[in-house]
MARSEBA-685107 format. One record per atom (N, C-alpha, C): residue in one letter; x, z, y. Coordinates in steps of 0.001 Angstrom, whole numbers, padded with zeros to 6 digits, always signed. Layout:
<sites>
AXZY...
</sites>
This chain:
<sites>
X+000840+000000-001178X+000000+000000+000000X+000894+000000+001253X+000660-000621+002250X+001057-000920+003682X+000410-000379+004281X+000487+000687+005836X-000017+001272+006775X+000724+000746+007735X-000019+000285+008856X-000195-000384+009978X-000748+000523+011486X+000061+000610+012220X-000142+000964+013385X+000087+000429+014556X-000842+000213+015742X-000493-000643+016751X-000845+000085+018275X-000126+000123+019067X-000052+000757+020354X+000249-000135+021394X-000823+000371+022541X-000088-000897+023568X-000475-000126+024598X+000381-000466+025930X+000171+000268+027138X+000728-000753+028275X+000343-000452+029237X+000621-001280+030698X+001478-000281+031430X+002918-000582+031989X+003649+000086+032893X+003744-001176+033587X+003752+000324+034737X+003429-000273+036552X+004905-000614+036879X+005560-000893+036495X+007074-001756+036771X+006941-003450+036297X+007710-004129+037312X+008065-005261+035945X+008747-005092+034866X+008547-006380+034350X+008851-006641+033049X+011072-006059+032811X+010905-006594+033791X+012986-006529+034541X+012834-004982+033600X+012313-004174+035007X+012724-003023+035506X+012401-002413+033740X+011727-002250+033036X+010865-002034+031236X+012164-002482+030709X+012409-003712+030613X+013475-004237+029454X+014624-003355+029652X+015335-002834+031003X+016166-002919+031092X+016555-001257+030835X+015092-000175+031125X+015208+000854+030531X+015236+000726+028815X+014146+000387+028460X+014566-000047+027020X+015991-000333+025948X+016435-001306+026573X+018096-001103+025865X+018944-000790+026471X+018377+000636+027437X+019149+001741+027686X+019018+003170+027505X+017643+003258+027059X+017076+004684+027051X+017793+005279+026049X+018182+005158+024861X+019043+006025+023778X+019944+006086+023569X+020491+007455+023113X+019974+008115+022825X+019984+009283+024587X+018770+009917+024406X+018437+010626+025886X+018400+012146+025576X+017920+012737+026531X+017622+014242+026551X+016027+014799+025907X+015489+014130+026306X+014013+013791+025666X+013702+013902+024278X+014264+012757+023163X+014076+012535+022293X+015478+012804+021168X+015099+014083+020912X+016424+014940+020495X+016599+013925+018411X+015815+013448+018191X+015641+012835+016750X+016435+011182+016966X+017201+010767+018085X+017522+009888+018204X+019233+010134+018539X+019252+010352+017469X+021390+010573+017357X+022560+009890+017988X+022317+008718+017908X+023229+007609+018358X+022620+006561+018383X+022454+005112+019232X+022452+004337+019632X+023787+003429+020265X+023978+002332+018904X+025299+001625+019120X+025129-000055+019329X+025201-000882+019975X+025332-002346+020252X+026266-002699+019254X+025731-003482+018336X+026704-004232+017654X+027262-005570+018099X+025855-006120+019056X+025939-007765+019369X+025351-007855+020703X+025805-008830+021704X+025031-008996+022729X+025468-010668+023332X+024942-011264+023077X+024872-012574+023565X+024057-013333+024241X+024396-014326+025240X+023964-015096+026191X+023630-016564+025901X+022388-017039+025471X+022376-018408+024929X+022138-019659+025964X+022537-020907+026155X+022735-021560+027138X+021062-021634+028344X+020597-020800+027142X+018834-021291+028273X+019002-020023+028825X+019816-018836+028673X+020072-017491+029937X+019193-016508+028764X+018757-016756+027521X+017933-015792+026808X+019100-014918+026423X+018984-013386+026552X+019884-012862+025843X+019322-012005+024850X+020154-012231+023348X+020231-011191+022199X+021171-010306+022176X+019907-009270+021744X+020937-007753+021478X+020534-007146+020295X+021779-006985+019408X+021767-005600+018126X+022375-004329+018700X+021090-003538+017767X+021656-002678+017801X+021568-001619+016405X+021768-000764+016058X+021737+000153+015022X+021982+001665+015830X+020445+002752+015176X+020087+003742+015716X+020270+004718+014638X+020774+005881+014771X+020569+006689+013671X+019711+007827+014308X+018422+008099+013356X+017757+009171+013317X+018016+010159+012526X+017087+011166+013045X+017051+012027+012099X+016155+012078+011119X+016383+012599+009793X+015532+012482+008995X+014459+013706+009063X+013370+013306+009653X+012212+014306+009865X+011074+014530+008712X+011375+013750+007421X+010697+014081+006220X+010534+015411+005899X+009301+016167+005759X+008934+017480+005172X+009748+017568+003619X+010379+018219+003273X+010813+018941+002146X+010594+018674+000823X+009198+018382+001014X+008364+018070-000606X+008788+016333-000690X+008824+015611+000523X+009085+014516+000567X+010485+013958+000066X+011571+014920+000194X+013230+014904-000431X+013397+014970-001557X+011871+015169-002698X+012488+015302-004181X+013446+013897-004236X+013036+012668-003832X+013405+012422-004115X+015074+011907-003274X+016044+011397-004576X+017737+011737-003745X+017845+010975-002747X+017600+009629-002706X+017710+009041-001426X+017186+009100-000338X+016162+010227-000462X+015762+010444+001026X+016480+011612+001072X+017145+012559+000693X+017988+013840+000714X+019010+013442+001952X+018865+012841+002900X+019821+012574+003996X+019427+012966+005430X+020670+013268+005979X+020442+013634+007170X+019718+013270+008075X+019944+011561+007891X+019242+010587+009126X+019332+009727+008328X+018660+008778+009001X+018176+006813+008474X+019102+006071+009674X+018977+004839+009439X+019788+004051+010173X+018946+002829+010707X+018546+002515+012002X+017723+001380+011711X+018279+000456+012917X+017788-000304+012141X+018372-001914+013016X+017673-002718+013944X+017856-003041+015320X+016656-003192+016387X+017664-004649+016551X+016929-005931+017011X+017194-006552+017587X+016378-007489+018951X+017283-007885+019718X+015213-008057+020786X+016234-009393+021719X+014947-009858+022092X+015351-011132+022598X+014603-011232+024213X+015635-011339+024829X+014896-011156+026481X+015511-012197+027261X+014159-013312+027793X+013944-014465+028277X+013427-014249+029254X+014961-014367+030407X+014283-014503+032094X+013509-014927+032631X+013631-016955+031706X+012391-017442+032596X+010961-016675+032464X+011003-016845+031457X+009551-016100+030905X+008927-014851+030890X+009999-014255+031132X+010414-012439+031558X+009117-012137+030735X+009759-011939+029194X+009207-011709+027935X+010954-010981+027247X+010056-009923+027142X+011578-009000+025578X+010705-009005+024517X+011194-009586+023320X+010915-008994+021964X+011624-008228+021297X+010948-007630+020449X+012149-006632+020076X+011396-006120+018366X+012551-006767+017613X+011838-006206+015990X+012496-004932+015502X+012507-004229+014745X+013372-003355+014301X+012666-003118+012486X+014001-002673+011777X+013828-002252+010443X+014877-001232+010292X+014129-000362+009286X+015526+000216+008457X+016495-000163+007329X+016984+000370+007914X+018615-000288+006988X+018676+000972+006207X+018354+002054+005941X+018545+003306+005067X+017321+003218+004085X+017617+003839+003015X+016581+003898+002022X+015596+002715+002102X+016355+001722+002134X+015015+000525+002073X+014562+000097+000295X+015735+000846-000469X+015111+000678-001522X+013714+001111-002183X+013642+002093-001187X+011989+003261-001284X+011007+002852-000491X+011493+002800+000722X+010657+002772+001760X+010750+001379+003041X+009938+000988+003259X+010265-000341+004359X+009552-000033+005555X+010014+000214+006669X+009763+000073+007817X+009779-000889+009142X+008772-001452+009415X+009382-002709+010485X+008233-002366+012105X+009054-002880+012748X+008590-002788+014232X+008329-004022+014746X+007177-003918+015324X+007609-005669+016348X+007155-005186+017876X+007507-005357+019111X+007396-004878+019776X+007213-006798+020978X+006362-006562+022040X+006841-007633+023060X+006129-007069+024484X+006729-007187+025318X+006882-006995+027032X+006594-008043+027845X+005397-007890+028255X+005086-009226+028958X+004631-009387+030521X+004367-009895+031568X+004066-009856+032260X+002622-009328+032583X+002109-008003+033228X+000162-008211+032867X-000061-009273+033470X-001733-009924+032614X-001788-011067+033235X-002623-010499+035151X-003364-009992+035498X-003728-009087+036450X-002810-008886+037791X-001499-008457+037209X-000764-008396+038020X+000916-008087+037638X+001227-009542+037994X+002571-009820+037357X+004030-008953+037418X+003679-008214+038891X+004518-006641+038641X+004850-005926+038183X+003321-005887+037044X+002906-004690+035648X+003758-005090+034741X+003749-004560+033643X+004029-005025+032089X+003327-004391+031084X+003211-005956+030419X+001899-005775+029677X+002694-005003+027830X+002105-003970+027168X+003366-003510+025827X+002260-003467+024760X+002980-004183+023965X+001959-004383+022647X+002916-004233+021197X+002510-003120+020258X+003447-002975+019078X+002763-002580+018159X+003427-003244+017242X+002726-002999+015785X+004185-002742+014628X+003766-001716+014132X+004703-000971+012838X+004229-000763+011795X+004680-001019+010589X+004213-001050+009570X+005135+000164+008258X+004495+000688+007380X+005613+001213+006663X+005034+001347+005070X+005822+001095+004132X+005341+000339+002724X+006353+001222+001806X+005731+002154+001368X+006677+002454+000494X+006226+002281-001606X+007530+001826-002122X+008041+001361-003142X+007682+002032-004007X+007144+002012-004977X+007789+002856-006438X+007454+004382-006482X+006970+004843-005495X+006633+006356-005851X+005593+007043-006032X+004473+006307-006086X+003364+006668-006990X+002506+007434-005720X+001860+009017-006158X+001282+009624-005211X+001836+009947-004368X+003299+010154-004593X+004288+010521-003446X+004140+009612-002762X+004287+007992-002762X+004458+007034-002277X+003385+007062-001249X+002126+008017-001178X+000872+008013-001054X+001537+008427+000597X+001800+009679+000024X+001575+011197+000785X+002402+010679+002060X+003820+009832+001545X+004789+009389+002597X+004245+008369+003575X+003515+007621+003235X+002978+006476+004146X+001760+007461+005264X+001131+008031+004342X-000001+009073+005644X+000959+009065+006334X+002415+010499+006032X+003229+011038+007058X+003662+010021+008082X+004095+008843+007378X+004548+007856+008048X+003854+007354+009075X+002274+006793+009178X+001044+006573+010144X+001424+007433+011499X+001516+008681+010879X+001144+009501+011798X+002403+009807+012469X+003926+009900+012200X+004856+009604+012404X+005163+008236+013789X+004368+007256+013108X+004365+006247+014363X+003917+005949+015239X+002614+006524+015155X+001625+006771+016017X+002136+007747+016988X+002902+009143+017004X+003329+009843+017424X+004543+009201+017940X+005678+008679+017355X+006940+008168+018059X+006380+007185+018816X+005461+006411+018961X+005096+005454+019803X+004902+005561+021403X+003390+006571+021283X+003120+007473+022331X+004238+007745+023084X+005586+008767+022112X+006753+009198+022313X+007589+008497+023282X+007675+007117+022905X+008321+006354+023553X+007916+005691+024500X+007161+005573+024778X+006039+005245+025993X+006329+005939+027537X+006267+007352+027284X+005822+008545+027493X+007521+008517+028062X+008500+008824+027013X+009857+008444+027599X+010675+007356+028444X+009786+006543+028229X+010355+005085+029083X+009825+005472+031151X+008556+005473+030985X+007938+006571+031735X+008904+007309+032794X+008704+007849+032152X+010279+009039+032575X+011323+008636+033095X+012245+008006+032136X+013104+007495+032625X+013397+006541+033845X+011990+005738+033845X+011862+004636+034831X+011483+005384+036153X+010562+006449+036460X+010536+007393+037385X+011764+007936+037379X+012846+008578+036891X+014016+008989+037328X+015315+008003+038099X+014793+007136+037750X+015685+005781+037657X+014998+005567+039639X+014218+005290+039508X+013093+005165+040917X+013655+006168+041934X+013554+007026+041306X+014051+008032+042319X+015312+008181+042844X+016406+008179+041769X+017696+007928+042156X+017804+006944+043027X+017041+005259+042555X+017375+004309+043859X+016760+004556+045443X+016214+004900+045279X+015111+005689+046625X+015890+006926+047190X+016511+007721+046533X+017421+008870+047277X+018486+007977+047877X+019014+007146+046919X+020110+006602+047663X+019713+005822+048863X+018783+004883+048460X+018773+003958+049442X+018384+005055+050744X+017596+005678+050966X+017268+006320+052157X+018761+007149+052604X+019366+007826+051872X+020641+008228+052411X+021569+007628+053133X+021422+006116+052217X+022480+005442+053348X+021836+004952+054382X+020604+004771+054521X+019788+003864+055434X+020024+005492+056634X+019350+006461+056416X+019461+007640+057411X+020970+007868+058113X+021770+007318+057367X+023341+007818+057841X+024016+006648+057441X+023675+005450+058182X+024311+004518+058367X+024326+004243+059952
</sites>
């Protein structure tokens, strides 16, 4: 069985100002389950689209009963984000999977950032995650609920953090700019 979750929200920034917190927000102060965040790849393709890898290690937030089995007995998972952000179109996609225990469990993200259509300032966020786990019977059961609710929750999460960040980000340029503008 596959469980499916989908979240979408409108931030009052452009699309720019979204992408650019995005493959920068991790790992933060906020979201203490997000360990490291490393760029493996970042390239510029002749139409100005740029791709970026990356690989995130979490923590492993599985309840206890969920570790019988050994390969989930780990600290953290490892997962692999890659996203594609097109100026003209000022559109980011962004997929992600895990690279840890995928022999058990499969996790995938699809994520895209779009202009609202309303008002092109906004950005429009639409995501859907899925998580399928393998071979484990009722366990297999119990992990996919956790999992639902898991994404549903990190979603919000991240929302909620981008948020944040983009208001802190706001503010810093706004302190500055008025500082130098007052005492120039």
């Amino acid at each position: 069985m596959t469980v499916t979750v989908k979240a979408e929200h409108v931030y009052q920034e452009p699309v720019e100002v979204v992408a650019v917190t995005h493959l920068s927000k991790y790992p933060n102060e906020y979201d203490p389950n997000i360990l490291s965040c490393a760029v493996l790849e970042r390239k510029i393709d002749g139409d100005g689209q740029t791709y970026t890898k990356r690989v995130a290690a979490v923590r492993n937030v599985l309840p206890s009963i969920f570790r019988r089995v050994k390969s989930l007995q780990v600290d953290h998972f490892e997962l692999q984000e890659e996203s594609w952000y097109d100026r003209r179109l000022r559109k980011l996609s962004v997929r992600s999977h895990n690279i840890s225990v995928s022999d058990w469990i499969t996790m995938r993200e699809a994520s895209v950032y779009t202009p609202h259509q309303q008002n092109p300032n906004w950005t429009n966020f639409e995501q859907e995650g899925t998580i399928t786990v393998h071979g484990l019977g009722r366990l297999g059961c119990l992990i996919e609920m956790f999992g639902k609710r898991f994404l549903s929750v990190g979603a919000q999460r991240s929302i909620t953090i981008t948020e944040k960040l983009m208001a802190e980000r706001s503010k810093r340029i706004t302190s500055f700019w008025y500082s130098e503008f007052l005492f120039a």
